[in-house]
Every structure is written in structure tokens, then in C-alpha cells.
C-alpha atoms as an extended CHARMM CRD file, in Angstrom:
* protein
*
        88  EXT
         1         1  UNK       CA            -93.6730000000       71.3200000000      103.6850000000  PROA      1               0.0000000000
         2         2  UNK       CA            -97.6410000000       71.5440000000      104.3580000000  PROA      2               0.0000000000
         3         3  UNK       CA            -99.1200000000       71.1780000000      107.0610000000  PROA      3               0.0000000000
         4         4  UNK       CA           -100.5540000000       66.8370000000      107.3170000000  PROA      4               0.0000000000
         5         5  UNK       CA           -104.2100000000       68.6780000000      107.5240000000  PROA      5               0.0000000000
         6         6  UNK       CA           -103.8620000000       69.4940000000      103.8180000000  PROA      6               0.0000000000
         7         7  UNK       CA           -103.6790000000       65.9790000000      103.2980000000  PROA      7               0.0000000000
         8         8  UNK       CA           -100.2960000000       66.2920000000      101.4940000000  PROA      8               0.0000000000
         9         9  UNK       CA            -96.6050000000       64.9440000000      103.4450000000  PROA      9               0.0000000000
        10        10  UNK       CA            -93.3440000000       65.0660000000      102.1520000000  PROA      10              0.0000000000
        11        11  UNK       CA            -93.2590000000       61.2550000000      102.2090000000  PROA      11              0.0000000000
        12        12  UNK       CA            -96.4860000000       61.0450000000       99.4800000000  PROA      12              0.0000000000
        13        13  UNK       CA            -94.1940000000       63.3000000000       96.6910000000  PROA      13              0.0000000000
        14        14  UNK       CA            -91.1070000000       61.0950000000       97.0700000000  PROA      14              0.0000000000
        15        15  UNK       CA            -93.1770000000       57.7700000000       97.4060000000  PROA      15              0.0000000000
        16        16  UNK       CA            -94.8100000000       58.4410000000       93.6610000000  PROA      16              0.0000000000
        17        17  UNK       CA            -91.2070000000       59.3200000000       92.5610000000  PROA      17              0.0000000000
        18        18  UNK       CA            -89.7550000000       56.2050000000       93.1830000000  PROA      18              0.0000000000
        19        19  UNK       CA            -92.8520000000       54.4030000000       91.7130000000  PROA      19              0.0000000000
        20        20  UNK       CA            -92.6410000000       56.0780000000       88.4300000000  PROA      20              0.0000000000
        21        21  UNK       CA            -88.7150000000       55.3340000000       88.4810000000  PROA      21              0.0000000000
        22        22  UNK       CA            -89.6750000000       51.6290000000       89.1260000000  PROA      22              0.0000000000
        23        23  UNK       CA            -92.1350000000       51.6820000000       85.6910000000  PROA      23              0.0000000000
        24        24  UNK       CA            -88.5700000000       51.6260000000       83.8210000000  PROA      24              0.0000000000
        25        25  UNK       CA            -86.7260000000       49.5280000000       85.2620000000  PROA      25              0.0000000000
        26        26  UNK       CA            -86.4510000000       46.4920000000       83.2010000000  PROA      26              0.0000000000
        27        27  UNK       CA            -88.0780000000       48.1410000000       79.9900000000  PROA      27              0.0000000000
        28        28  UNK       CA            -86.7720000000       47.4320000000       76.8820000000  PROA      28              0.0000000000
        29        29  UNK       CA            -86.0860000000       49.8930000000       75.0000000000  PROA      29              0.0000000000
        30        30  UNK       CA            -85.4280000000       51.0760000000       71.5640000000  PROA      30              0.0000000000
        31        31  UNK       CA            -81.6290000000       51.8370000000       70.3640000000  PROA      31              0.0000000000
        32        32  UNK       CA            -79.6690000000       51.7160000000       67.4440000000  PROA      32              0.0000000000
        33        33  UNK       CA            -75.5120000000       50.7060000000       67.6280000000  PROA      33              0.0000000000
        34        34  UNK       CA            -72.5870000000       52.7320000000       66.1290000000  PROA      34              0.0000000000
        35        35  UNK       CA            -68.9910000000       52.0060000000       66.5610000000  PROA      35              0.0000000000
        36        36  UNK       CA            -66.3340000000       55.2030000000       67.4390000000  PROA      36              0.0000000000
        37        37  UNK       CA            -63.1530000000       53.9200000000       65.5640000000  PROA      37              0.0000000000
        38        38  UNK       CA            -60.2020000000       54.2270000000       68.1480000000  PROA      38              0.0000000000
        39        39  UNK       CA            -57.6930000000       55.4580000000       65.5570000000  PROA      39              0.0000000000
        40        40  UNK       CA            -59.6700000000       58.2380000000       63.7640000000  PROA      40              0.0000000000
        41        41  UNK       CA            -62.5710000000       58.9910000000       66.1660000000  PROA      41              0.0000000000
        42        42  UNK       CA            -65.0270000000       58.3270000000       63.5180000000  PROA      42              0.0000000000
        43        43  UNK       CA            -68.1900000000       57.1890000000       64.2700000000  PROA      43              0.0000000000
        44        44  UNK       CA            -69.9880000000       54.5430000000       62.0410000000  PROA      44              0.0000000000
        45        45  UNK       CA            -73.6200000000       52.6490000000       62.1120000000  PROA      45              0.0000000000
        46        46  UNK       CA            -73.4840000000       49.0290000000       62.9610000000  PROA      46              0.0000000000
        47        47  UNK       CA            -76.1440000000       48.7200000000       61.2340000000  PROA      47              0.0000000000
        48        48  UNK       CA            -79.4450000000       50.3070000000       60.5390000000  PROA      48              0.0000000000
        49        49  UNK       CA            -81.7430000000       48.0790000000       62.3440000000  PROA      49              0.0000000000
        50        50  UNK       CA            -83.4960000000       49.4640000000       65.2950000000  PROA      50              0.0000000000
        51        51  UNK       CA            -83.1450000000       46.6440000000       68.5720000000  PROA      51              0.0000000000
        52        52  UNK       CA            -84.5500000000       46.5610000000       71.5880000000  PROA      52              0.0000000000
        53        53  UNK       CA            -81.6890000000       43.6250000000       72.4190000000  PROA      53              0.0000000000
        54        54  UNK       CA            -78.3000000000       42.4920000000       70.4350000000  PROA      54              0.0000000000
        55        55  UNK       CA            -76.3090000000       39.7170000000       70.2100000000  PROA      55              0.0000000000
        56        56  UNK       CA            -72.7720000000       41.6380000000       72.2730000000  PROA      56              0.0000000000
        57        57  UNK       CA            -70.7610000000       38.7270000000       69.6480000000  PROA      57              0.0000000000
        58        58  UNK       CA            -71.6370000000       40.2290000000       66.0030000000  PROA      58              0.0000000000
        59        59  UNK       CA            -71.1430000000       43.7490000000       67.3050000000  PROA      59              0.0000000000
        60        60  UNK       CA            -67.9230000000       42.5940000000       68.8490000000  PROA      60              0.0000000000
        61        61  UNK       CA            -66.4790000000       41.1610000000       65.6220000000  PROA      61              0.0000000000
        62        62  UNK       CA            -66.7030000000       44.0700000000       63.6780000000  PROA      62              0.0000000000
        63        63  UNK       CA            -64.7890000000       46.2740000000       66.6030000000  PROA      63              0.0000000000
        64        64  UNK       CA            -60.6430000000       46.7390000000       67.5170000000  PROA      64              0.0000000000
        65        65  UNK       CA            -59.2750000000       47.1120000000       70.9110000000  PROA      65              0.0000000000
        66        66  UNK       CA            -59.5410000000       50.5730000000       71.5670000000  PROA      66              0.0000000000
        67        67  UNK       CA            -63.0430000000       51.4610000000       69.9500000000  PROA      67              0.0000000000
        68        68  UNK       CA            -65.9060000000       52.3970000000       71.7380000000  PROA      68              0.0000000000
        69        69  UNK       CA            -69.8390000000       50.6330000000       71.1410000000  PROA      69              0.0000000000
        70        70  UNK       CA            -72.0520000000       53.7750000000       71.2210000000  PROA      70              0.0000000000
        71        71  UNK       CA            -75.9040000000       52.9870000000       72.3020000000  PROA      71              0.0000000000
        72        72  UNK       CA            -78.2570000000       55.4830000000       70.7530000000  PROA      72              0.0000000000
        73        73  UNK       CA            -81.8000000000       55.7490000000       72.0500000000  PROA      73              0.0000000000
        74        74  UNK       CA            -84.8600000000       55.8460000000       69.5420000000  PROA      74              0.0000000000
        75        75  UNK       CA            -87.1750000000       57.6730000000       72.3570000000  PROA      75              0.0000000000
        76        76  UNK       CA            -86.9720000000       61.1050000000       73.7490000000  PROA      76              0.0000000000
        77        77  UNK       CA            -88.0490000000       59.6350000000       77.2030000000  PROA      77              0.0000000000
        78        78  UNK       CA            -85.2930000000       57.9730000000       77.8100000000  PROA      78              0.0000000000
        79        79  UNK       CA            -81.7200000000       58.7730000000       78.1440000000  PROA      79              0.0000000000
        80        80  UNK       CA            -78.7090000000       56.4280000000       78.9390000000  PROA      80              0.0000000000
        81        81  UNK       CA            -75.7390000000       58.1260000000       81.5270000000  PROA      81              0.0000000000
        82        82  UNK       CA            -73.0030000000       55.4320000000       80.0470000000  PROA      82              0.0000000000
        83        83  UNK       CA            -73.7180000000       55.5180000000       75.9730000000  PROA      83              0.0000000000
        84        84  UNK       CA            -70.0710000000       54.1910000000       75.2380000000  PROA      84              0.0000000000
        85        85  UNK       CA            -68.6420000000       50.8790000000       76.1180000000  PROA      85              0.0000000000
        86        86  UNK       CA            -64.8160000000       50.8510000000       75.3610000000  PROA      86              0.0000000000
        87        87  UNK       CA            -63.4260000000       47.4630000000       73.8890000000  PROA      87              0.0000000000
        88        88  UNK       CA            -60.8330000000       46.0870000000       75.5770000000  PROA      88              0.0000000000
């Protein structure tokens, strides 16, 4: 884009990128679970603790095949692409 004299390169931009992306990975992070009822589409709390990691067991007792474990973040920074785990 500039010129290597101005002591900036395309390489520098996307090398600080990837750096910052590597900060995350592997954070843990604050999120809350609800459970979307298959049935009725309605979505309830597990429970109103805040986690940063859950026991996958408990949450799984309380669900049906068919419902879907939604993941809600606590912190603006972060967003999750794949919220909703179906049950099968």
C-alpha cells in the first residue's frame, strides 16, 4: 500500500491482526445458559449464575431431545458465531 520507505508494509497490519486474535484464544469468558424448549420455542434461564465453565451433565438433565442450549455472553467484546447447541 505505502511505499517500504515509510516504514509501514502490508505484512506489519496483518501480522498485529493475527496477534491480537491470538490474545483470545483460550480466554475464558463470561456467559450465562438458557434452554430454547423444542416444543414451544420458549426460552428459559438455566440458572442465574454467571460461569466462565459448566458442568455439560446438569445442563443436560434438565433438556429434551429437540431443545437447543443457548450460550449468552456477559461482555460486549466478545461474541460467539454458534450460540445454540441442539440436543440430540
Amino acid at each position: 500500500m505505502y511505499p517500504a520507505r515509510f516504514g509501514y508494509r502490508r505484512t506489519d497490519r496483518v501480522h498485529r491482526r493475527f496477534i491480537a486474535r491470538q490474545q483470545f484464544a483460550g480466554t475464558k469468558i463470561k456467559f450465562k445458559v438458557a434452554l430454547r424448549d423444542k416444543s414451544t420455542g420458549t426460552l428459559t434461564m438455566f440458572s442465574n449464575e454467571t460461569y466462565k465453565q459448566v458442568d455439560i451433565r446438569k445442563v443436560l438433565a434438565r433438556c429434551k431431545k429437540g431443545d437447543h442450549i443457548v450460550l449468552i455472553t456477559m461482555e460486549d467484546a466478545y461474541s460467539l458465531p454458534h450460540n445454540e447447541i441442539l440436543v440430540n
